[in-house]
DRENFI-890745 format. One record per residue (C-alpha): residue number from 1; residue in one letter; x, z, y. Coordinates in steps of 0.001 Angstrom, whole numbers, plus 500000, padded with zeros to 6 digits. Each point is the difference from the previous one (the first is absolute). Example, Ala and Ser with C-alpha at 12.3 -4.5 7.8 and 13.67 -1.06 7.14 Angstrom:
2
<kolke n="1" res="A" x="512300" z="507800" y="495500"/>
<kolke n="2" res="S" x="501370" z="499340" y="503440"/>
# end
This chain:
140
<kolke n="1" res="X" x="500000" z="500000" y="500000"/>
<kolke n="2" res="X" x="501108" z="499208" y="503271"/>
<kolke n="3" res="X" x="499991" z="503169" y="502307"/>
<kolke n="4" res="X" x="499077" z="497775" y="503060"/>
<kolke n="5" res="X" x="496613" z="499142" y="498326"/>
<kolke n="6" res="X" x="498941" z="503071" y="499978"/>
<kolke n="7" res="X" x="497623" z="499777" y="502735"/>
<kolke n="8" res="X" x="498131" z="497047" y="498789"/>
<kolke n="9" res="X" x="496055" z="501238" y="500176"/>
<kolke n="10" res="X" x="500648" z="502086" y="502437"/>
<kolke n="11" res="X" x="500349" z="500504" y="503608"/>
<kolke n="12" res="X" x="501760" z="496559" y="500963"/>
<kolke n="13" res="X" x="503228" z="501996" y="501810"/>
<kolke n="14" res="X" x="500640" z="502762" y="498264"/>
<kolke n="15" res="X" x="503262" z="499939" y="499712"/>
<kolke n="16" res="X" x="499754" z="500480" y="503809"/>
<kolke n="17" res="X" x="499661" z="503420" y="500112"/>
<kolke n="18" res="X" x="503611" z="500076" y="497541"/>
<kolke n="19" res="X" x="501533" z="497548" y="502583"/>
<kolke n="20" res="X" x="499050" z="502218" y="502907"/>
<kolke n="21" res="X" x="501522" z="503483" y="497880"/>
<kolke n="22" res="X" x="502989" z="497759" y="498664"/>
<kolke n="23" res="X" x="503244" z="500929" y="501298"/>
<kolke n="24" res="X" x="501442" z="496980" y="501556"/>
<kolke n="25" res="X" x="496640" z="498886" y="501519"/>
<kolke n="26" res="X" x="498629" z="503029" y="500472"/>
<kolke n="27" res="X" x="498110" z="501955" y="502447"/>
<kolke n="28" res="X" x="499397" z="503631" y="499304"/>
<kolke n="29" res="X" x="499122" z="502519" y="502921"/>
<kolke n="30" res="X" x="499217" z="502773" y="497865"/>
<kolke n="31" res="X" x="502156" z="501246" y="497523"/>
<kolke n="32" res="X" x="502661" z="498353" y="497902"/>
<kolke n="33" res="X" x="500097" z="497522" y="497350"/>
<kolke n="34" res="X" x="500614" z="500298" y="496316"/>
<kolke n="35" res="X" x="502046" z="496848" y="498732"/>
<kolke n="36" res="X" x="498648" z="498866" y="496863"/>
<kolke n="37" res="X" x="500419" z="497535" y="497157"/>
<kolke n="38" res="X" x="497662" z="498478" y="497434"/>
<kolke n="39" res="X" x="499814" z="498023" y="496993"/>
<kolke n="40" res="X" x="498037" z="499204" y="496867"/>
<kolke n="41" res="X" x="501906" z="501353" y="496413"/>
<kolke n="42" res="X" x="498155" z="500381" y="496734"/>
<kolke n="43" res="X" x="496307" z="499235" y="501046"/>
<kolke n="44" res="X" x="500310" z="502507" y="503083"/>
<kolke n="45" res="X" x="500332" z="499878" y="503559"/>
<kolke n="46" res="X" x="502982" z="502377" y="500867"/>
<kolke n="47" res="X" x="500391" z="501285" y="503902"/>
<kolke n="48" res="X" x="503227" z="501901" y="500562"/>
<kolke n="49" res="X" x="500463" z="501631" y="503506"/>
<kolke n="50" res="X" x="502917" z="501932" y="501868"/>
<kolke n="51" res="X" x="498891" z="503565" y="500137"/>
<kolke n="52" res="X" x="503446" z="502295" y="500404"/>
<kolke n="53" res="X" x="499360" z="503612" y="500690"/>
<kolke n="54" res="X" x="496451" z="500180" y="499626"/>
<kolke n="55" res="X" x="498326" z="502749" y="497664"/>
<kolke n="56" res="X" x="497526" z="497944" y="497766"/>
<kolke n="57" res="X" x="497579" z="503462" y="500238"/>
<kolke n="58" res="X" x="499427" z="500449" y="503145"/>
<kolke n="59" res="X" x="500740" z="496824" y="501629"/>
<kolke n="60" res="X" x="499084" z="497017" y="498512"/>
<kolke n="61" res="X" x="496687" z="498602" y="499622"/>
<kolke n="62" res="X" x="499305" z="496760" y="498052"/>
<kolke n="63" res="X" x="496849" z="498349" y="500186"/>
<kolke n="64" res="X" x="497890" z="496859" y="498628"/>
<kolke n="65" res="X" x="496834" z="498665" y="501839"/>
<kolke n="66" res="X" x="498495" z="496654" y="500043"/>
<kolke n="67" res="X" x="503347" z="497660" y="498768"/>
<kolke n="68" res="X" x="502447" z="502046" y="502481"/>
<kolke n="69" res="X" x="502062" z="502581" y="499030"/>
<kolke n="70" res="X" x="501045" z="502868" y="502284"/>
<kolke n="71" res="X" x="502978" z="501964" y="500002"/>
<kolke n="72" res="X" x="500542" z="502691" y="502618"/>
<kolke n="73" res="X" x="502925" z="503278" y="500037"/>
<kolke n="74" res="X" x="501212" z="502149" y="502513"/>
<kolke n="75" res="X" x="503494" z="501008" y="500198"/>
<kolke n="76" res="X" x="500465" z="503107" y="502116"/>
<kolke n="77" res="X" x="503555" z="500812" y="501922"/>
<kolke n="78" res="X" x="501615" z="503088" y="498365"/>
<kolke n="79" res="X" x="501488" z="502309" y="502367"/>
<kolke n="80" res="X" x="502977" z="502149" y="499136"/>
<kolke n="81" res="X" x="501066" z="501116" y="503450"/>
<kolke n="82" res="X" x="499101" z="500018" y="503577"/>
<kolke n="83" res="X" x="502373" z="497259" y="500410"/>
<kolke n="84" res="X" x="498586" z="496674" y="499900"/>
<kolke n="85" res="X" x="502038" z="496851" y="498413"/>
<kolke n="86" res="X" x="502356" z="498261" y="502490"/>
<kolke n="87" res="X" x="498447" z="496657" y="498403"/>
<kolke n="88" res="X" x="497940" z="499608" y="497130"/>
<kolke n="89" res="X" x="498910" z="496747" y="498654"/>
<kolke n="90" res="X" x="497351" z="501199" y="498125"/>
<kolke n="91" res="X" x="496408" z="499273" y="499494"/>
<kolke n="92" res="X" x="497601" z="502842" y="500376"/>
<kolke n="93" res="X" x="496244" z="500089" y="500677"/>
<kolke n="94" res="X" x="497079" z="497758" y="498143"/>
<kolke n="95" res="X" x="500553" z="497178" y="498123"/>
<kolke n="96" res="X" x="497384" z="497525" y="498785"/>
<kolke n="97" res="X" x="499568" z="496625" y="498439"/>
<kolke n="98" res="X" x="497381" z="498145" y="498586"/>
<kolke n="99" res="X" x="500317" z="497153" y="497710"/>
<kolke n="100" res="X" x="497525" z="497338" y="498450"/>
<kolke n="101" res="X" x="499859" z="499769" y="496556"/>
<kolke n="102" res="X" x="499576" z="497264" y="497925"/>
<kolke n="103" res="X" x="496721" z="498643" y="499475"/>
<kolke n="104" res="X" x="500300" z="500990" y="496127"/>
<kolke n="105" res="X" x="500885" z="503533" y="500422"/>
<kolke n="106" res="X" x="497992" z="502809" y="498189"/>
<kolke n="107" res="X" x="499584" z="502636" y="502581"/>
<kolke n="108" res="X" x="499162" z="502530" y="497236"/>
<kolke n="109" res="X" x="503116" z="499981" y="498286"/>
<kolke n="110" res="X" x="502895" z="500583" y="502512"/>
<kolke n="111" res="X" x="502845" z="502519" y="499193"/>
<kolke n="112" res="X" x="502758" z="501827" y="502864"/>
<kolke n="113" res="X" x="503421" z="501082" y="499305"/>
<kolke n="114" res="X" x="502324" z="501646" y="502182"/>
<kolke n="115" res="X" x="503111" z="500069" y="499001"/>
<kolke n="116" res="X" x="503381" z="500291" y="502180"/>
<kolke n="117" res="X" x="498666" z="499160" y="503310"/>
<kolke n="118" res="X" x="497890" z="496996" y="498578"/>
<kolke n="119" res="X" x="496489" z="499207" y="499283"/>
<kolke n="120" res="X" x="498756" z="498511" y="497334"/>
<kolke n="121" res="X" x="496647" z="498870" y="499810"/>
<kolke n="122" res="X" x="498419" z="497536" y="497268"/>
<kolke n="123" res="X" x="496635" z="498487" y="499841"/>
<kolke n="124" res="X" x="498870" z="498108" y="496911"/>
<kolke n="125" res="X" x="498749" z="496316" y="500006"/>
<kolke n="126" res="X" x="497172" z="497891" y="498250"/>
<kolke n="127" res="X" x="500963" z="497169" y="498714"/>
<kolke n="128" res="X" x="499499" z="497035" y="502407"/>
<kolke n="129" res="X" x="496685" z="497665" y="499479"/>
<kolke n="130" res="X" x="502566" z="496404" y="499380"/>
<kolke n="131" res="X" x="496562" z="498549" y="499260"/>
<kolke n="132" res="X" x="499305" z="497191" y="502566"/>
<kolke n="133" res="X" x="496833" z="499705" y="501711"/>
<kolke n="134" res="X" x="496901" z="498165" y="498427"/>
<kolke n="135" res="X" x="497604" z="497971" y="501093"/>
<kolke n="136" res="X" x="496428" z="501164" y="500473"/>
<kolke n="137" res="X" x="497298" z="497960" y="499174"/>
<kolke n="138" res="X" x="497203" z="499465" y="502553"/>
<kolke n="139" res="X" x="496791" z="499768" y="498896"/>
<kolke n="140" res="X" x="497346" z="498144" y="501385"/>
# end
């Protein structure tokens, strides 16, 4: 399956509301953005996101509603002193990305995995209708 059909049947831009939360292209005036990847292996659709220093139990939410799926955390600032950082290049706050899924996905049977800073989510797949349209006879 090619990931860029996904949205066939759908709203005709989806994928606009990825562009606009993409990275390069992006526009994002709340929070930050989780980078992502995504593929298809063994019958499943497999999202894998950069989450580093995020606790999985109190701050990450993952979500599936209406072909999107919805992954928010929160990473808080620890502080050890008084003393704040000279420079820190680190991310804190909300975080939040939404991605369409493919038009086959099963919404009922995604699993999550956190494991070393990454997030693993899988959502399973029907098998895709190859059967080409028929004609209808018209009666009359």
């Amino acid at each position: 399956m090619n990931l860029t059909e996904r949205s066939q049947g759908r709203f005709p831009f989806p994928e606009l509301l990825e562009l606009l939360e993409s990275p390069v292209y992006g526009f994002r005036p709340f929070g930050q953005i989780i980078r992502v990847e995504d593929f298809v292996a063994d019958g499943r659709y497999v999202l894998r996101a950069e989450l580093p220093g995020v606790d999985p139990d109190k701050d990450l939410e993952v979500s599936v509603g209406h072909g999107i799926l919805h992954i928010r955390a929160e990473k808080t600032k620890e502080v050890k002193d008084a003393k704040e950082p000279r420079r820190s290049e680190i991310a804190y706050g909300a975080f939040s990305r939404s991605v369409t899924l493919p038009p086959t996905a099963k919404a009922e049977d995604v699993a999550a995995v956190y494991r070393d800073g990454v997030l693993e989510i899988t959502v399973g797949l029907e098998e895709e209708n190859t059967t080409a349209g028929r004609r209808i006879l018209v009666q009359h």
